[in-house]
C-alpha positions, 0 to 999 in steps of 0.5 A: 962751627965744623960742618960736622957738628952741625951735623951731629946737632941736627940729627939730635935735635931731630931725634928729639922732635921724633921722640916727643911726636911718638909720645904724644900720639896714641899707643897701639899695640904693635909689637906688644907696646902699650894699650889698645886705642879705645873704640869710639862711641856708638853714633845714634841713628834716627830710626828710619821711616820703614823702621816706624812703619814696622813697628805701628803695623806690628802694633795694630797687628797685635791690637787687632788680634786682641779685639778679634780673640774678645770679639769671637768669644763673644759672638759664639755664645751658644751659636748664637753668631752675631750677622746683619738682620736679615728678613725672617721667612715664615716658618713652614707648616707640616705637610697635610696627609692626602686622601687616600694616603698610607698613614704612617706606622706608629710604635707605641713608645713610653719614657720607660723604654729609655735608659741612660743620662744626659741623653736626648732620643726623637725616634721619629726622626732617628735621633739618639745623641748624648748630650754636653754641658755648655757653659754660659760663660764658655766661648768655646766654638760648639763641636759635633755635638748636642749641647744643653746651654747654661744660659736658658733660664728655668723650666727650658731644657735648652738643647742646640746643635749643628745643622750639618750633624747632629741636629741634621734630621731636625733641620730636614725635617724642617726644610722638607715639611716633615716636622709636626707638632705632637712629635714626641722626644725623651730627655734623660738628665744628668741623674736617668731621670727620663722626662717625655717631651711633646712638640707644640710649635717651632719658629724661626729667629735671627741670632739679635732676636733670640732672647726669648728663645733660651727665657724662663718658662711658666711650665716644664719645656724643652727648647731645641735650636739649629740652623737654617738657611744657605748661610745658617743666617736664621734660627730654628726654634721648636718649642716641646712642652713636657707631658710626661 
């Protein structure tokens, strides 16, 4: 056979295995022929281990801001913050006037000199505040205020406040001997009607002892708490029976 169509035979039959390499490869979009190769699947990774320990820390961070939202809405009912028992001093007695002393000035003061609703007057210690309602269900954080608490039972006019603020003058009035029993205080309630109040004895409690601080009574009182001590640790209870 001529070399020449040897030749043109191998170049034909090396154009043939061209053609049929280029047909049996993907297509690609060069030049605008055909279509796109297909992307290949997502390749599954095991999570790593920061990628666990991420998500049980985001976990017991939720699950512990759960059971402390349940927990302090629990703990503040009326003050009442839940702390360790602690040993309750003895409460202090009032201070016996010396021989010779100066008596103390006395206005003559009646329930008639008092107007108003949902307020509380000790005028002994300077003590005029209006006072709010404070659900027995309500876990509200008690603000600067007088509350009258839901939760005491009949015949207990239940009335806490912060030592800090409101009942500031009940609880130095404590702490320095200044509180007396006979001490007078005027409550209005919710329609101006004004009862008269008298003192007969206060005490002082842990918050897992206060049970019967806040219980029905026999006869008409009022109950006035705040707090006492370095950590308002303790409970001052005074007990006001009414006479009038």
């Amino acid at each position: 056979m001529p070399t020449a169509t040897r030749s043109a035979r191998s170049l034909v039959a090396l154009g043939l295995i061209v053609n049929l390499l280029a047909a049996s490869a993907p297509s690609t979009a060069l030049g605008g022929q055909g279509g796109t190769t297909p992307a290949p699947p997502p390749v599954s990774r095991p999570a790593a281990a920061s990628d666990v320990r991420l998500t049980a820390h985001s976990q017991e961070r939720r699950d512990a801001t759960a059971v402390e939202r349940v927990t302090r809405a629990l703990s503040l009912r009326a003050d009442w913050i839940a702390r360790p028992r602690a040993a309750v001093p003895q409460p202090k007695a009032a201070v016996v006037a010396t021989k010779g002393a100066a008596k103390p000035t006395r206005t003559a003061t009646t329930s008639t000199s008092f107007r108003g609703s949902n307020h509380l007057w000790i005028p002994s210690l300077g003590i005029s505040r209006s006072t709010t309602f404070y659900s027995c269900s309500s876990s509200a954080y008690p603000g600067n205020r007088v509350y009258r608490w839901g939760c005491a039972g009949s015949n207990n006019v239940y009335l806490f406040g912060h030592a800090y603020s409101v009942f500031k003058p009940l609880h130095d009035a404590y702490v320095r001997g200044r509180l007396r029993t006979g001490m007078k205080a005027y409550y209005a309630d919710a329609s101006g009607r004004v009862r008269t109040y008298a003192v007969s004895w206060w005490k002082l409690t842990t918050p897992d002892k206060g049970d019967w601080a806040y219980a029905s009574l026999a006869r008409p009182s009022m109950t006035l708490q705040t707090c006492v001590g370095a950590n308002s640790q303790y409970r001052l209870i005074v007990r006001l029976t009414r006479v009038g």
